[in-house]
C-alpha positions in Angstrom: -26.5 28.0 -1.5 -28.5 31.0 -0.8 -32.0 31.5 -2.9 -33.7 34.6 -3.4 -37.2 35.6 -3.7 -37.7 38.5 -5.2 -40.9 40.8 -6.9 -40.0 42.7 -10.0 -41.3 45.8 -10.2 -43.9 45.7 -13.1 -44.8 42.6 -12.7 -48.0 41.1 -13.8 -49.2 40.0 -10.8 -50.7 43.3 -9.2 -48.1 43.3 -6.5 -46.3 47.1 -8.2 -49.4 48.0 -5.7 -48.2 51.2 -3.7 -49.0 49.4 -0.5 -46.9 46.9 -1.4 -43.2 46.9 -0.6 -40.1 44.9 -2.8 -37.9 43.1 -0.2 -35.3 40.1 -0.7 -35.7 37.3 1.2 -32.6 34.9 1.9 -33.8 30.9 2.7 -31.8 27.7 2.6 -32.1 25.4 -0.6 -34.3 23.2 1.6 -36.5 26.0 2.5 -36.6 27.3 -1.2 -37.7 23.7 -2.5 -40.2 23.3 0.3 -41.8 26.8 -0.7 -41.9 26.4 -4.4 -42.9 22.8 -4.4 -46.3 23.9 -1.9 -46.6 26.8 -4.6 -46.8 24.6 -7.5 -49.0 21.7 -6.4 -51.4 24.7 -5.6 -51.0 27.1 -9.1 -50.1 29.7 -6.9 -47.0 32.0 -7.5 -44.1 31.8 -4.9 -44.8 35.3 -4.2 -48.0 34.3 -2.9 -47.3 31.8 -0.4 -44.4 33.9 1.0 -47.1 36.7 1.5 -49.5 34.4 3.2 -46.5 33.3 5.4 -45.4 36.6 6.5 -48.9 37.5 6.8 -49.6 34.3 9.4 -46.5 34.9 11.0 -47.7 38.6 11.8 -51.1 37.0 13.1 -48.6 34.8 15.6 -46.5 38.1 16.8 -50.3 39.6 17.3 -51.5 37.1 19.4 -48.4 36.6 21.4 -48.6 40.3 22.5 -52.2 39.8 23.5 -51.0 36.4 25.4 -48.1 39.1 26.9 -50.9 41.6 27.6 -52.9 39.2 29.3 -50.5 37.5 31.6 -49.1 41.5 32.5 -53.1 42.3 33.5 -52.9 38.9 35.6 -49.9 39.8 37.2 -51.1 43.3 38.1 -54.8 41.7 39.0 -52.6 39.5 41.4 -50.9 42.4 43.2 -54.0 44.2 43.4 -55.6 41.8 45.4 -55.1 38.0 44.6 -55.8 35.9 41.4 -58.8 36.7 39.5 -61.3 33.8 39.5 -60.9 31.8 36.3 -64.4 32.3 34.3 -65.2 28.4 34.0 -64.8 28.2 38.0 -66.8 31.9 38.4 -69.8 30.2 36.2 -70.0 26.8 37.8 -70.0 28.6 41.3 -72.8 30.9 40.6 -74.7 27.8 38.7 -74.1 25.9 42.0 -75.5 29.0 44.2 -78.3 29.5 41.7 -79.3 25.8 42.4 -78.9 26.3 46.3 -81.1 29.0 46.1 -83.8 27.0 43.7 -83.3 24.2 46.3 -84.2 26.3 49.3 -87.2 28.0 47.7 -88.9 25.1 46.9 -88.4 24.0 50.8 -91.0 26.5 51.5 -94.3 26.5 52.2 -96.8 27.7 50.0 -98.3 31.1 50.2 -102.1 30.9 51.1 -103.9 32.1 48.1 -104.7 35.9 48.3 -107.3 37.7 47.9 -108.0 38.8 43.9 -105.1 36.4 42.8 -104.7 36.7 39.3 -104.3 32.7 39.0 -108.3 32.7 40.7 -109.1 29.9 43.0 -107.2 26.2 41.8 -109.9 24.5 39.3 -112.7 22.5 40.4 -112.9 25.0 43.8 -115.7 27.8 43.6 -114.7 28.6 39.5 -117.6 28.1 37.4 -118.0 24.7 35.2 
């Protein structure tokens, strides 16, 4: 058996909105019961929880065209020149270089102290007491 949901124009529920639109909805009896059973252990009308539903379901056709988006840039990055380095793998290599570089710095000597060095002479060496 096929049930229907259906808004009735004039209803009290605000939906008679002009950016709302009336359709009819066919769903198995199991679907149906499923729906209206969610609806009623939350007080909310079965209108409602179809909206939210389409409404999620238009958030999942959104983000599967960004997804598509993506993997088409990918591809095109690819033919352009080879993969594009993954961001996690781009951040722990420059982290790692950083560090080298850190590393090799602090193998150097010293520079002698020059003359009018903002830091003046190290303490206890020619500063007053």
């Amino acid at each position: 058996m096929v049930h229907m949901v259906r808004h009735m124009a004039g209803s009290e529920n605000g939906m008679d909105h002009p950016e709302f639109r009336a359709v009819t909805v066919r769903l198995s009896r199991q679907d149906y019961e499923r729906l209206r059973a969610h609806a009623g252990a939350r007080n909310l009308s079965l209108n409602s929880v179809v909206n939210e539903a389409v409404a999620q379901y238009g958030r999942k056709i959104e983000r599967d065209e960004a997804l598509r988006q993506l993997e088409a840039l990918r591809g095109a990055m690819a033919e352009a020149g080879g993969p594009g380095e993954d961001s996690v793998e781009m951040l722990a290599r420059l982290r790692r270089e950083r560090s080298d570089r850190l590393a090799q710095l602090a193998d150097l000597p010293d520079p002698p102290d020059a003359p009018g060095d903002p830091q003046g002479p190290p303490r206890g060496e020619g500063g007053a007491a």
